[in-house]
Biopython code that builds the backbone (N, CA, C, O; Angstrom):
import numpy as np
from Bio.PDB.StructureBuilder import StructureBuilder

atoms = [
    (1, "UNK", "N", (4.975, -39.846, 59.109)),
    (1, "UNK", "CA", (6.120, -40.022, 58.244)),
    (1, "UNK", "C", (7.415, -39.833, 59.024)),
    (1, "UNK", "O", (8.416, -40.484, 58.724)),
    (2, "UNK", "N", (7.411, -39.035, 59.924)),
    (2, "UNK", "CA", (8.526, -38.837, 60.977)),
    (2, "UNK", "C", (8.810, -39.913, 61.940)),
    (2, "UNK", "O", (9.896, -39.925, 62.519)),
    (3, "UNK", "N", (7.858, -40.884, 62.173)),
    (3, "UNK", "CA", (8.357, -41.860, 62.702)),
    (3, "UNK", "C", (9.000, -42.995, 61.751)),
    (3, "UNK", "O", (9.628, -43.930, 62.246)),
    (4, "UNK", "N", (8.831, -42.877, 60.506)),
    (4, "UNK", "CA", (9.033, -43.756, 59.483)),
    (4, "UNK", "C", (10.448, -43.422, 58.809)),
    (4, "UNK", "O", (11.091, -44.256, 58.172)),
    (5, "UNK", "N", (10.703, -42.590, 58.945)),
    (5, "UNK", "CA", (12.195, -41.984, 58.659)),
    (5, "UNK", "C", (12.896, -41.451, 59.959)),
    (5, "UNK", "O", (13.680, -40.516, 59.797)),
    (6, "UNK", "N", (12.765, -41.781, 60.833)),
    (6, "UNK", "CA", (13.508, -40.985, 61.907)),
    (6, "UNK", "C", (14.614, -39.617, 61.715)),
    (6, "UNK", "O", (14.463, -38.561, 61.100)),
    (7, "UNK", "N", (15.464, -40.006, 62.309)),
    (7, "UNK", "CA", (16.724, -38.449, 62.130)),
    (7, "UNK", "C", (16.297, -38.106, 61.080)),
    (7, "UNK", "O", (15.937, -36.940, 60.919)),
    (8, "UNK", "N", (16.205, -39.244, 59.856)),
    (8, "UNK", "CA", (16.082, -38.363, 58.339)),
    (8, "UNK", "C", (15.421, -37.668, 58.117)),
    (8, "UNK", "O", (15.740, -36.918, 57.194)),
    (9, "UNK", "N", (14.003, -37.427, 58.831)),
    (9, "UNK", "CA", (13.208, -37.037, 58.082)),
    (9, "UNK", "C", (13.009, -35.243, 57.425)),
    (9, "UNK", "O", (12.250, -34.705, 56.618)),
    (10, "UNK", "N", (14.077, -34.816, 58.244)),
    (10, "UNK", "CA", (14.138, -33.175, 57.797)),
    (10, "UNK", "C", (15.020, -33.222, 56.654)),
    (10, "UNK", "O", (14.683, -32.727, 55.578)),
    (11, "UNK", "N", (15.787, -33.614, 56.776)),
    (11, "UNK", "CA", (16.985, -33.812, 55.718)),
    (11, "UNK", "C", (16.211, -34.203, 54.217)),
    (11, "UNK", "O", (16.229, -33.609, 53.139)),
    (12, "UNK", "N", (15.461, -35.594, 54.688)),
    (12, "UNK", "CA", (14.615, -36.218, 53.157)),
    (12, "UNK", "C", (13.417, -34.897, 52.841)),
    (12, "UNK", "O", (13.202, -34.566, 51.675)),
    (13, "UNK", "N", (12.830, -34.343, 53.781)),
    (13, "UNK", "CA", (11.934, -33.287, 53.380)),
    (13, "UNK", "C", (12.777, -32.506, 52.930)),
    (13, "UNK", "O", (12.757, -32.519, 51.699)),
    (14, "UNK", "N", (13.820, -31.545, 53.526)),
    (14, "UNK", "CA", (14.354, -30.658, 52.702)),
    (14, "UNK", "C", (15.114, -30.861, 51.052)),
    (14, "UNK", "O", (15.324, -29.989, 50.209)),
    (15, "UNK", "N", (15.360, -32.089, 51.006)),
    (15, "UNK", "CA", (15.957, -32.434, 49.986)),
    (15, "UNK", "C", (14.288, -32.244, 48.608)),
    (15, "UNK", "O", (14.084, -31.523, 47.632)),
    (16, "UNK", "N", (13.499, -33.322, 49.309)),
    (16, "UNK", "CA", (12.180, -33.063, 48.504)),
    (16, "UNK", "C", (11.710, -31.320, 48.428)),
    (16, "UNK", "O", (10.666, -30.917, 47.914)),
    (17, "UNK", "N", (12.252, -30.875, 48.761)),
    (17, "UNK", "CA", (11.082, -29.138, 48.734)),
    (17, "UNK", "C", (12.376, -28.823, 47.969)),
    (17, "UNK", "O", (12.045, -28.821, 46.783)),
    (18, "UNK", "N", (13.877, -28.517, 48.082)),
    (18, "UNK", "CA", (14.753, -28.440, 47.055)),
    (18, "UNK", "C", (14.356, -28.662, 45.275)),
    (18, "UNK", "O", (14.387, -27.924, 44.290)),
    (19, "UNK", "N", (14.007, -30.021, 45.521)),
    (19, "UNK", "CA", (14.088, -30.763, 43.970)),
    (19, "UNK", "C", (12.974, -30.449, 43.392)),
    (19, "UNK", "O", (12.999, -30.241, 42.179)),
    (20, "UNK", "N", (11.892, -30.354, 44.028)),
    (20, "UNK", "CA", (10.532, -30.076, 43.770)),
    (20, "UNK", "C", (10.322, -28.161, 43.351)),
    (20, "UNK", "O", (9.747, -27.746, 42.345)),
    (21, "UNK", "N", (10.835, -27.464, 44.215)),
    (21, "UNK", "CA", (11.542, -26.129, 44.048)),
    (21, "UNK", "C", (11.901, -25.900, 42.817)),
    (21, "UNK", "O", (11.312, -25.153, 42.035)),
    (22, "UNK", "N", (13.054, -26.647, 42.565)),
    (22, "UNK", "CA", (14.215, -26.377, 40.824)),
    (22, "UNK", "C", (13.248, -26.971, 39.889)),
    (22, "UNK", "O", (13.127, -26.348, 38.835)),
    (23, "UNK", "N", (12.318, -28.340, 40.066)),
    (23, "UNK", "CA", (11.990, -28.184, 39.124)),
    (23, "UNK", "C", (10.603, -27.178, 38.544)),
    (23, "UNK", "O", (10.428, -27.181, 37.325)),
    (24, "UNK", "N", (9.506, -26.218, 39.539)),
    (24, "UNK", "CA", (9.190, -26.095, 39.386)),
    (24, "UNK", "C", (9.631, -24.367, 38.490)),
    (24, "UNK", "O", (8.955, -23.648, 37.754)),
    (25, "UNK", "N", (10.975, -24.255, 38.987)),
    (25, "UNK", "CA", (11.852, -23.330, 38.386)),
    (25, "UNK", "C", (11.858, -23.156, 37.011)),
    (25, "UNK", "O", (11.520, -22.392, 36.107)),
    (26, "UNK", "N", (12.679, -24.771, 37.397)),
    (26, "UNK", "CA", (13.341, -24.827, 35.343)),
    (26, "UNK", "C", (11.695, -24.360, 34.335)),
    (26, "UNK", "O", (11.592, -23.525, 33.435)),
    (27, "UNK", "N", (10.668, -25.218, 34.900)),
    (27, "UNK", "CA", (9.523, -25.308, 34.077)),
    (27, "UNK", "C", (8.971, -23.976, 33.628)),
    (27, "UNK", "O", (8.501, -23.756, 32.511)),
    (28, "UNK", "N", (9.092, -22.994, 34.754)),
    (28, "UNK", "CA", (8.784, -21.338, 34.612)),
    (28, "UNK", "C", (10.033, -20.702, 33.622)),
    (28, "UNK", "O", (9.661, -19.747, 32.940)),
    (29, "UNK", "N", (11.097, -21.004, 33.499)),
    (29, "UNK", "CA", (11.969, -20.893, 32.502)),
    (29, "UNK", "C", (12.112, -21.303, 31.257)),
    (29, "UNK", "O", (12.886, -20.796, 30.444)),
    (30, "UNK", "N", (11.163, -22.505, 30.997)),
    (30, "UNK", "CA", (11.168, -22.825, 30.023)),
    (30, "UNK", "C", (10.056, -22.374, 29.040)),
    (30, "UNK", "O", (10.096, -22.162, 27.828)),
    (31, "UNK", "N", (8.931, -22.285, 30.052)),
    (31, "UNK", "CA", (7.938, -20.981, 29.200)),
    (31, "UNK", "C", (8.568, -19.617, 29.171)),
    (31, "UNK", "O", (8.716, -19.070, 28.079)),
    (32, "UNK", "N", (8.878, -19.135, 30.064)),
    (32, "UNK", "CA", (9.425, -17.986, 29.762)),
    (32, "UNK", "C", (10.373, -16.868, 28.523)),
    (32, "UNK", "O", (10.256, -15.794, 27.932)),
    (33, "UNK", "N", (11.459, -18.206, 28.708)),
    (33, "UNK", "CA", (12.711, -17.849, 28.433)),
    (33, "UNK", "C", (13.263, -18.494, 27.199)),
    (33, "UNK", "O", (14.132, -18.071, 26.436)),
    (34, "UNK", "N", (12.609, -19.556, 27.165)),
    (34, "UNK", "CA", (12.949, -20.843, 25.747)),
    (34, "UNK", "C", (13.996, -21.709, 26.535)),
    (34, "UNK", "O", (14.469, -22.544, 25.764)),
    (35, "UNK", "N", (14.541, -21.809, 27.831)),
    (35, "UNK", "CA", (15.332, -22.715, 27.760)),
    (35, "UNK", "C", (14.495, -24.162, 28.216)),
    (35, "UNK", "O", (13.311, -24.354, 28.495)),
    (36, "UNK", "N", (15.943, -25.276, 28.142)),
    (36, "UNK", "CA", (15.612, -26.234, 28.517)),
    (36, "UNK", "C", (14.662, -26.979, 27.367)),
    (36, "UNK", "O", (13.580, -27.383, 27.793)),
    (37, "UNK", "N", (14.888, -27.158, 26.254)),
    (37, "UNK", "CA", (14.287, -27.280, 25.057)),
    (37, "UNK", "C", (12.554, -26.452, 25.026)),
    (37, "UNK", "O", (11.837, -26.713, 24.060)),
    (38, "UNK", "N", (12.164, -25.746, 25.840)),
    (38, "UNK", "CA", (11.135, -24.714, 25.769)),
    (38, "UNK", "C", (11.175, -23.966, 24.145)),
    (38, "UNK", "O", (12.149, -24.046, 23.397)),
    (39, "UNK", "N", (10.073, -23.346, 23.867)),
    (39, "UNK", "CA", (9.604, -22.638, 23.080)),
    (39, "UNK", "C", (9.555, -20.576, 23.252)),
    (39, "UNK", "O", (9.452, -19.752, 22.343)),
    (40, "UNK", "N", (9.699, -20.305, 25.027)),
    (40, "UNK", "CA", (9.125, -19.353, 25.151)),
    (40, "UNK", "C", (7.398, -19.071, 25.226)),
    (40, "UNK", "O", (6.705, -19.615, 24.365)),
    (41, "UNK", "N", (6.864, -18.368, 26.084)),
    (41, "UNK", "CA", (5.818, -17.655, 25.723)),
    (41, "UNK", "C", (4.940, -17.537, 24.871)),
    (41, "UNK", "O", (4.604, -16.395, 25.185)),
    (42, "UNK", "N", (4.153, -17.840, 23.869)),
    (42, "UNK", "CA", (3.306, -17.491, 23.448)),
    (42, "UNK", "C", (2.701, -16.805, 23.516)),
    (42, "UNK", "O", (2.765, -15.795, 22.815)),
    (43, "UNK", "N", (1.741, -17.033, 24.470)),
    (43, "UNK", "CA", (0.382, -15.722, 25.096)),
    (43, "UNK", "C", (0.454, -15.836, 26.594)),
    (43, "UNK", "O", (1.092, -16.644, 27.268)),
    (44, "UNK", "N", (-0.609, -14.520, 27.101)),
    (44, "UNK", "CA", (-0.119, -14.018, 28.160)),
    (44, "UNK", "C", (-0.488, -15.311, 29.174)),
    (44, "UNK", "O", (0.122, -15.683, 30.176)),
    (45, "UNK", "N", (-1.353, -15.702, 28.736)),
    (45, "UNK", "CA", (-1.313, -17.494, 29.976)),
    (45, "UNK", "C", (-0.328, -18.075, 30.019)),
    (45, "UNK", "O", (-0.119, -18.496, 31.157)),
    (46, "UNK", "N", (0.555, -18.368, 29.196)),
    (46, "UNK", "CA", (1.600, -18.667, 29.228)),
    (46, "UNK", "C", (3.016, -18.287, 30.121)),
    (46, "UNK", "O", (3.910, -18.881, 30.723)),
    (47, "UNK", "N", (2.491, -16.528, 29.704)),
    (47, "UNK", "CA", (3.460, -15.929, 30.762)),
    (47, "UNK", "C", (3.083, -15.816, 32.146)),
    (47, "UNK", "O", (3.966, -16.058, 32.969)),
    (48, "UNK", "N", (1.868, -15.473, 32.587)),
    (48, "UNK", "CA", (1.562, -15.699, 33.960)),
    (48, "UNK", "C", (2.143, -16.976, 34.660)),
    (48, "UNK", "O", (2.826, -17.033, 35.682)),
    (49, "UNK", "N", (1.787, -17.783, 34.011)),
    (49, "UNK", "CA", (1.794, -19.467, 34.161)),
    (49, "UNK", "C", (3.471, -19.739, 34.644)),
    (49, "UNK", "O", (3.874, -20.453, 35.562)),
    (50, "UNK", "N", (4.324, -18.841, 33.607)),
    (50, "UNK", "CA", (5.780, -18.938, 33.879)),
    (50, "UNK", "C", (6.090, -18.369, 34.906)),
    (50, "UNK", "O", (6.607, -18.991, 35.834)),
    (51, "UNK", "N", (5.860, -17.150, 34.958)),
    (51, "UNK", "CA", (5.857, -16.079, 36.340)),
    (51, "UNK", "C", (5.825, -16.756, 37.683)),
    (51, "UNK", "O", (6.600, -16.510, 38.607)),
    (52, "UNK", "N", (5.266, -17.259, 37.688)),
    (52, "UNK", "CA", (4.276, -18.256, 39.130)),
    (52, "UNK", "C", (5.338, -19.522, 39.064)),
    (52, "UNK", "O", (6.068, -19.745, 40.030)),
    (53, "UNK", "N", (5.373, -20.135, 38.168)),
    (53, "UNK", "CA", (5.973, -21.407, 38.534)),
    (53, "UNK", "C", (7.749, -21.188, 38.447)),
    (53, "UNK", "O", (8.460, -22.124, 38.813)),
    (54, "UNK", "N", (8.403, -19.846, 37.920)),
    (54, "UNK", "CA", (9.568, -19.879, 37.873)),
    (54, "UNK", "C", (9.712, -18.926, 39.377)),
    (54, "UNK", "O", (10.565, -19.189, 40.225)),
    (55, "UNK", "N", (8.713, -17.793, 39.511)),
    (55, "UNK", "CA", (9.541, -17.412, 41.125)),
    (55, "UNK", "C", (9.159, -17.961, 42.329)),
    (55, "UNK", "O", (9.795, -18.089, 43.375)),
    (56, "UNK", "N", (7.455, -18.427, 41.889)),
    (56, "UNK", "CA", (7.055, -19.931, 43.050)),
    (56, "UNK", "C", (8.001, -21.154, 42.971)),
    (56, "UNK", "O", (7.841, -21.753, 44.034)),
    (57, "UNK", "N", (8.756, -21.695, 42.340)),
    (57, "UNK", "CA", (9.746, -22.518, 42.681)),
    (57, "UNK", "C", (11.121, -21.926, 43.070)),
    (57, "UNK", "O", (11.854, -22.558, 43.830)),
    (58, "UNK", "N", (11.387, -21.049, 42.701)),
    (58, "UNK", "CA", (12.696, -20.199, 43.237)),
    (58, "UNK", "C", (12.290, -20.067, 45.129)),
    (58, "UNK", "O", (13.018, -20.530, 46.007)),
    (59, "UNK", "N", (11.169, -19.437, 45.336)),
    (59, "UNK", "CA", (10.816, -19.573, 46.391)),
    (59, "UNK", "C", (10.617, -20.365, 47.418)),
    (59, "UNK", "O", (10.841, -20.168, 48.613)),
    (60, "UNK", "N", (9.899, -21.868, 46.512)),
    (60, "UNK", "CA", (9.745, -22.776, 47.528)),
    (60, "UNK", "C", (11.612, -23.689, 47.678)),
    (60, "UNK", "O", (11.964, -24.206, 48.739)),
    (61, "UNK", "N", (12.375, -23.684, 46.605)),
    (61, "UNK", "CA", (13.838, -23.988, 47.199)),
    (61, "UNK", "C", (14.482, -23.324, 48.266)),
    (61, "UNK", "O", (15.232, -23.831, 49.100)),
    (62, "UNK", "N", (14.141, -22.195, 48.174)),
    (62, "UNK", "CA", (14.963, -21.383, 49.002)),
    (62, "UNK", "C", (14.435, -21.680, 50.292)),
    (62, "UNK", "O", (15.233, -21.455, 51.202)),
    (63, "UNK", "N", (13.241, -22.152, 50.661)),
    (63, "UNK", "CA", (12.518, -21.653, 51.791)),
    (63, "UNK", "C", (11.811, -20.842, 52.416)),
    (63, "UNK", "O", (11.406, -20.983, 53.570)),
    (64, "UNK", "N", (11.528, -19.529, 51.365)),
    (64, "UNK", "CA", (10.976, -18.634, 51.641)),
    (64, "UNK", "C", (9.780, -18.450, 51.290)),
    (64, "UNK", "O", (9.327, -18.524, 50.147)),
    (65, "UNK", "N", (9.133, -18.161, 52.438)),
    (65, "UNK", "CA", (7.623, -18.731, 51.780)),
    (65, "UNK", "C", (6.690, -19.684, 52.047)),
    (65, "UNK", "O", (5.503, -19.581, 52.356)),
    (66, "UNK", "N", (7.588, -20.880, 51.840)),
    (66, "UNK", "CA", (7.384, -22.017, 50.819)),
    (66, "UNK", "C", (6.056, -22.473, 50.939)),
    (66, "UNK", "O", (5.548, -23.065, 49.987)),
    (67, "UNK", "N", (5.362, -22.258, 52.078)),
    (67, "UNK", "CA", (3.851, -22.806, 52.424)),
    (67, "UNK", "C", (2.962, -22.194, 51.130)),
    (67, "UNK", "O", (2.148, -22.693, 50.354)),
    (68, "UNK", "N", (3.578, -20.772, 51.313)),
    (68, "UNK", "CA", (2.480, -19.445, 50.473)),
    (68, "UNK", "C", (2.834, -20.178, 49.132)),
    (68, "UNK", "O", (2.119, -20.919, 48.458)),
    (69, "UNK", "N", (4.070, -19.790, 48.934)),
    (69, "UNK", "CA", (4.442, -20.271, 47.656)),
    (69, "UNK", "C", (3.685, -21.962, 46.789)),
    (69, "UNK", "O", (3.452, -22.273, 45.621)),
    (70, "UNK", "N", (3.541, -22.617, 48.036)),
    (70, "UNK", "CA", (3.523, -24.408, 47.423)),
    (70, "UNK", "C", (1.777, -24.307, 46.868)),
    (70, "UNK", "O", (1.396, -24.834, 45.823)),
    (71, "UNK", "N", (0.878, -23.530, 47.802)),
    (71, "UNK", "CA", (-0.518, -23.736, 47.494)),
    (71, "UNK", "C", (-0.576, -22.658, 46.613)),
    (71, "UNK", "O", (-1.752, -22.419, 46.339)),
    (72, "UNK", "N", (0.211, -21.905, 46.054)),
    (72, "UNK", "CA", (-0.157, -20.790, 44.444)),
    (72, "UNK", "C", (0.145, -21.995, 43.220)),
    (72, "UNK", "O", (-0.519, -22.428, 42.279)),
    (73, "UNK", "N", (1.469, -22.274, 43.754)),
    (73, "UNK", "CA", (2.091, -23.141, 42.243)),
    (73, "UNK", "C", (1.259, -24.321, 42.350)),
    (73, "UNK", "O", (0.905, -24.658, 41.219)),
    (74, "UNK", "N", (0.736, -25.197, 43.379)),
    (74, "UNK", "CA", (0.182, -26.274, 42.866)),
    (74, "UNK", "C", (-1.112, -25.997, 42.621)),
    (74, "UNK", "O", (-1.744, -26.734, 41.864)),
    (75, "UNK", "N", (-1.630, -25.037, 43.142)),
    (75, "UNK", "CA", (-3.194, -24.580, 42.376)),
    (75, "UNK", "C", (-2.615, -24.579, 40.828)),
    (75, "UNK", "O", (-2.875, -25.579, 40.158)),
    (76, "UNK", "N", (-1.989, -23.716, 40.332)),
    (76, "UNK", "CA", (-1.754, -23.632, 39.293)),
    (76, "UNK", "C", (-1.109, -24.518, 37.998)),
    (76, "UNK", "O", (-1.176, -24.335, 36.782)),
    (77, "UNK", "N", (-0.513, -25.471, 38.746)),
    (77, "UNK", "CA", (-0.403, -26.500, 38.013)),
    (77, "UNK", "C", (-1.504, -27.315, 37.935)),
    (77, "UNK", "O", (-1.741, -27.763, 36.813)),
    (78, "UNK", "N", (-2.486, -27.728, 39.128)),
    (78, "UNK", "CA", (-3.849, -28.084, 38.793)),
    (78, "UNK", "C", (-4.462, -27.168, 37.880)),
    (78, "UNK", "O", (-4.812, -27.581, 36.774)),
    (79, "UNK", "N", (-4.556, -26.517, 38.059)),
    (79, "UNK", "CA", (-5.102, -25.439, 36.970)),
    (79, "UNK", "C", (-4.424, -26.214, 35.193)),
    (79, "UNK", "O", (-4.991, -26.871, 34.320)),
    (80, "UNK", "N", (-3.757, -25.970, 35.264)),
    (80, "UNK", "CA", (-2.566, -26.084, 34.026)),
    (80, "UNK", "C", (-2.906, -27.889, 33.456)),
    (80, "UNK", "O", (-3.099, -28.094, 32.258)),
    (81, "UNK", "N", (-2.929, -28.715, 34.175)),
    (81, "UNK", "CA", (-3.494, -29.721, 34.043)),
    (81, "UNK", "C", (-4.802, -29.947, 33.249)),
    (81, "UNK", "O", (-4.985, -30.468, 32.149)),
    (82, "UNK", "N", (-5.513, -29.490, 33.991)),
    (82, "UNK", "CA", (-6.980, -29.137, 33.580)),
    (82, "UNK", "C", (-7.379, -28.591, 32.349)),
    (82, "UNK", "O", (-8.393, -28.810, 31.687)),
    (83, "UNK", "N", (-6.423, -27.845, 32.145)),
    (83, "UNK", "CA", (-6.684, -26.956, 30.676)),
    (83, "UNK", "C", (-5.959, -27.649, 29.472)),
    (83, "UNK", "O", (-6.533, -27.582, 28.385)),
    (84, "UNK", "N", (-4.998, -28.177, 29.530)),
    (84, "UNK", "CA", (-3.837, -28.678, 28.761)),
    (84, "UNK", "C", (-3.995, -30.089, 28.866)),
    (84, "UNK", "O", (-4.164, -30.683, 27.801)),
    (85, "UNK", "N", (-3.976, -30.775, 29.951)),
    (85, "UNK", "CA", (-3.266, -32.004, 29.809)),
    (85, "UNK", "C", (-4.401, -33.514, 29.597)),
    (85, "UNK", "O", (-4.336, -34.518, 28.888)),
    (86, "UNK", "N", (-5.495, -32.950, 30.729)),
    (86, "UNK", "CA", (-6.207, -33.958, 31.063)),
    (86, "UNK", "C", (-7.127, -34.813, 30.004)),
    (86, "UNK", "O", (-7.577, -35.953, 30.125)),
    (87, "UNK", "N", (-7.291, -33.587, 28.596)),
    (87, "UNK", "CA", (-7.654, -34.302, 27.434)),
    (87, "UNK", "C", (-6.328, -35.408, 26.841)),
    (87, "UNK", "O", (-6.172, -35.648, 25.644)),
    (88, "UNK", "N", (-5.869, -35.715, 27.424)),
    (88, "UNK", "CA", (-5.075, -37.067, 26.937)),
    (88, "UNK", "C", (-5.467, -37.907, 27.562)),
    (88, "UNK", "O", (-4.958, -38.994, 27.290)),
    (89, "UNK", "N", (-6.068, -37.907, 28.204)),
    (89, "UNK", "CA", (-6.436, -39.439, 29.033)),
    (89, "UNK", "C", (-5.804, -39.233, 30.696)),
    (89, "UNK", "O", (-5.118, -38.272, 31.044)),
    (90, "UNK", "N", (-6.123, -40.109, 31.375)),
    (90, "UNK", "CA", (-5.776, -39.606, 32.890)),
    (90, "UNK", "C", (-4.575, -40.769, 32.760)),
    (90, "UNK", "O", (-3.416, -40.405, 32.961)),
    (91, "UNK", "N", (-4.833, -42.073, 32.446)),
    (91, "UNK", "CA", (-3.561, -42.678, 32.836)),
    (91, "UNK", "C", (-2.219, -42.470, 32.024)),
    (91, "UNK", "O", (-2.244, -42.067, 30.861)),
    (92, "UNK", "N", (-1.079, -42.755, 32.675)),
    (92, "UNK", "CA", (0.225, -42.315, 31.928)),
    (92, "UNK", "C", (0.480, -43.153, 30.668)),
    (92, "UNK", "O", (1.569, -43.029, 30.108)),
    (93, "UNK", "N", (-0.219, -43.791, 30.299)),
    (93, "UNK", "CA", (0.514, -45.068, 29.238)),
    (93, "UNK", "C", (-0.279, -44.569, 27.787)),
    (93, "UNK", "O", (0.127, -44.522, 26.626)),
    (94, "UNK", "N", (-1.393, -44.274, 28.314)),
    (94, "UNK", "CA", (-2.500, -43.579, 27.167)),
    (94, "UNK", "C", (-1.812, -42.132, 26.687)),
    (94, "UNK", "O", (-1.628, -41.847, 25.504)),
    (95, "UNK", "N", (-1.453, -41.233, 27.860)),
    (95, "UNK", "CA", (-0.901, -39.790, 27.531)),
    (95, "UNK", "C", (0.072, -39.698, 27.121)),
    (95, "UNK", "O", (0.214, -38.715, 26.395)),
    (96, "UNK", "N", (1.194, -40.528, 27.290)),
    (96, "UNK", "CA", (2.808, -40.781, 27.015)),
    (96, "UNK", "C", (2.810, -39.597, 28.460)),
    (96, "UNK", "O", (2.839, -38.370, 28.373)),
    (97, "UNK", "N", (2.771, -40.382, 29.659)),
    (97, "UNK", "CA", (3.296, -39.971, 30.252)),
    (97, "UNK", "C", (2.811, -38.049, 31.586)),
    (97, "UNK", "O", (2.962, -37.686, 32.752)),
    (98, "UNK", "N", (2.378, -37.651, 30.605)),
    (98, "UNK", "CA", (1.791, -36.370, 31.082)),
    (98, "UNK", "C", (1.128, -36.543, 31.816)),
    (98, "UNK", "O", (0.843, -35.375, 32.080)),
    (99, "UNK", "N", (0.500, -37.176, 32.531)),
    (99, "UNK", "CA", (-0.082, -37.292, 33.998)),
    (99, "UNK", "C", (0.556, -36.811, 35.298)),
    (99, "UNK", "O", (0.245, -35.987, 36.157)),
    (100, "UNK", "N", (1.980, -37.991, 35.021)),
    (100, "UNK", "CA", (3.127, -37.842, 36.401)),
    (100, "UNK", "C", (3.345, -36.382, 36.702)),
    (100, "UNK", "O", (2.873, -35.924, 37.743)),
    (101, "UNK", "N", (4.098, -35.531, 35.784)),
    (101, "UNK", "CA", (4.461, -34.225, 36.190)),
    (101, "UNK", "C", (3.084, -33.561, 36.879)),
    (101, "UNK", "O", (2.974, -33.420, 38.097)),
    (102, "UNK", "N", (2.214, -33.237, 36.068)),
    (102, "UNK", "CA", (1.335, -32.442, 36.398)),
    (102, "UNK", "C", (0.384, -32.790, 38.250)),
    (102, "UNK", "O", (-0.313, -32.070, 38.965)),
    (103, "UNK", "N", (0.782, -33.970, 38.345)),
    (103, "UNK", "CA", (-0.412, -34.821, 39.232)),
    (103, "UNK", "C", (0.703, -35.175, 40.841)),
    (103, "UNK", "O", (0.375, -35.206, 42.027)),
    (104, "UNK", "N", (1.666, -35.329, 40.360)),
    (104, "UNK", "CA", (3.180, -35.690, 41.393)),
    (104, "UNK", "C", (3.650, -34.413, 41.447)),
    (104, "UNK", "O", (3.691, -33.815, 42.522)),
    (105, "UNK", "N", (3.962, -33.984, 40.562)),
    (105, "UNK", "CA", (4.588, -32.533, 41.514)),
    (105, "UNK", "C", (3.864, -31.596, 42.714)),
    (105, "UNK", "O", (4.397, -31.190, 43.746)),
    (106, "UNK", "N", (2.442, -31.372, 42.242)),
    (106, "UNK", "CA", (2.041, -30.674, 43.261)),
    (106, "UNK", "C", (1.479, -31.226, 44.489)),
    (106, "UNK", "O", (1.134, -30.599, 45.490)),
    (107, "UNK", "N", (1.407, -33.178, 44.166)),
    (107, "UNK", "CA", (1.568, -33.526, 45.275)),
    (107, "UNK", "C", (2.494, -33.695, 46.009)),
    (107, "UNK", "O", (2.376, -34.042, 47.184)),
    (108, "UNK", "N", (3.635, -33.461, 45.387)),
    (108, "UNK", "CA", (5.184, -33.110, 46.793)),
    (108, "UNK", "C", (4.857, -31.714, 47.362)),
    (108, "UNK", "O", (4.756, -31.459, 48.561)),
    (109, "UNK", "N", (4.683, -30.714, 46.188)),
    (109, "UNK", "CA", (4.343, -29.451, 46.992)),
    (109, "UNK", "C", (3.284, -29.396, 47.780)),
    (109, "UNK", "O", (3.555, -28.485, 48.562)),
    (110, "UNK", "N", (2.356, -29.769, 48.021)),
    (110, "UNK", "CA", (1.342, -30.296, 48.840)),
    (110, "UNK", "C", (1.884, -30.318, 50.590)),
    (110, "UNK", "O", (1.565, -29.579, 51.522)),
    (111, "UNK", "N", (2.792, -31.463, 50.531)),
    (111, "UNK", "CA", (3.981, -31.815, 51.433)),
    (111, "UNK", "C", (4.653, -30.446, 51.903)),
    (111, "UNK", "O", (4.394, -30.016, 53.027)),
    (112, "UNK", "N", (5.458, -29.805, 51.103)),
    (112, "UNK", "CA", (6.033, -28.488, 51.344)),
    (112, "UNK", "C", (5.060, -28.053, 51.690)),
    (112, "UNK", "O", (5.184, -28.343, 52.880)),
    (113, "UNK", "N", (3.782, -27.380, 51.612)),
    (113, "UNK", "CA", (3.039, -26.460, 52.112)),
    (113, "UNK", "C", (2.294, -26.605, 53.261)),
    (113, "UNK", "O", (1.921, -25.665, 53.963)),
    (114, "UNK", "N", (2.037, -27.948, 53.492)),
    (114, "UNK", "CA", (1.814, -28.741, 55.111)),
    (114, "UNK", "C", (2.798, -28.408, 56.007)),
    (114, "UNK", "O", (2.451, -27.964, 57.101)),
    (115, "UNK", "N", (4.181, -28.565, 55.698)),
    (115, "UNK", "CA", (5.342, -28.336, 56.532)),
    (115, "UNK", "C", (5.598, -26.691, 56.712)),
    (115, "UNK", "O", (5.656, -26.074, 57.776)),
    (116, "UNK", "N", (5.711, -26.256, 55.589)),
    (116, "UNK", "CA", (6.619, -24.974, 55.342)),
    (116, "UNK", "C", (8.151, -25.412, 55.117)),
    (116, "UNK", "O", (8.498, -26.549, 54.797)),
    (117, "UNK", "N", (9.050, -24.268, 55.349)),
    (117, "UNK", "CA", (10.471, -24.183, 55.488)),
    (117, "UNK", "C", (10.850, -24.454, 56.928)),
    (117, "UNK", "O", (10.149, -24.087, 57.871)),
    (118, "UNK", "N", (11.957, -25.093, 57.052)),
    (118, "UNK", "CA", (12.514, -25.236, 58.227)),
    (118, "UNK", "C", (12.936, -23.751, 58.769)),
    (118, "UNK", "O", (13.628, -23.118, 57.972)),
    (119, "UNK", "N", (12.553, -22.948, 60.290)),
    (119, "UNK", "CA", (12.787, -22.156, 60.862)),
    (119, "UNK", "C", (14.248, -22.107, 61.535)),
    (119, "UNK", "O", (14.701, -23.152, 62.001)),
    (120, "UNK", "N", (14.881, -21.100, 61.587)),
    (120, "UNK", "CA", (16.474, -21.243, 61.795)),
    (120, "UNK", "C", (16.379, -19.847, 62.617)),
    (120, "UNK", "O", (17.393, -19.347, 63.104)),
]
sb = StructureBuilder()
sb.init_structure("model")
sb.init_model(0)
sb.init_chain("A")
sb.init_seg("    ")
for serial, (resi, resn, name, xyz) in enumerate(atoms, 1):
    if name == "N":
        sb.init_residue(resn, " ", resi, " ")
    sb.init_atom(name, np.array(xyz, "f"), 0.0, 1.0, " ", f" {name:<3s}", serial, name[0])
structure = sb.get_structure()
């Protein structure tokens, strides 16, 4: 991929582990906390589930971590998939959609956790 993006390619990775980061943020916030049209918490799966994906994405933006961090949260969104989602059907048109998040995000984090954070 580094030959395929040249100069860019730290820049386009860091930008991807950023975006991928916030959103795995907002999503831990939105179980958590109710924002972001969220509900809050329910039960304690719920809150674990938030825990993990709001300071595992805080983590993997920042850079800290981000390897450790990328293979907890995307286990866990596989996880989360599995339990929740996959009874809709696997393709997106059948589920309205619920495939992409669950199936694309942790394959960017995937990416982040191959790389890590850039060392400074």
């Amino acid at each position: 991929m580094e030959r395929l993006l040249g100069k860019y390619s730290e820049l386009l990775y860091g930008i991807l582990r950023i975006v991928a980061g916030l959103l795995f943020a907002c999503h831990g916030a939105q179980k958590l906390f109710g924002m972001f049209g969220g509900s809050g918490a329910p039960s304690s799966l719920m809150i674990a589930a938030g825990i993990i994906e709001l300071f595992g994405g805080v983590l993997i933006a920042l850079g800290l971590w981000a390897g450790y961090a990328a293979f907890i949260t995307s286990g866990q969104m596989a996880a989360a998939y599995f339990m929740m989602h996959a009874s809709g059907g696997f393709w997106p048109i059948v589920n309205r959609g619920r495939t992409c998040r669950p199936v694309l995000l942790p394959l960017s984090i995937y990416r982040v956790q191959r790389v890590g954070a850039p060392e400074h």
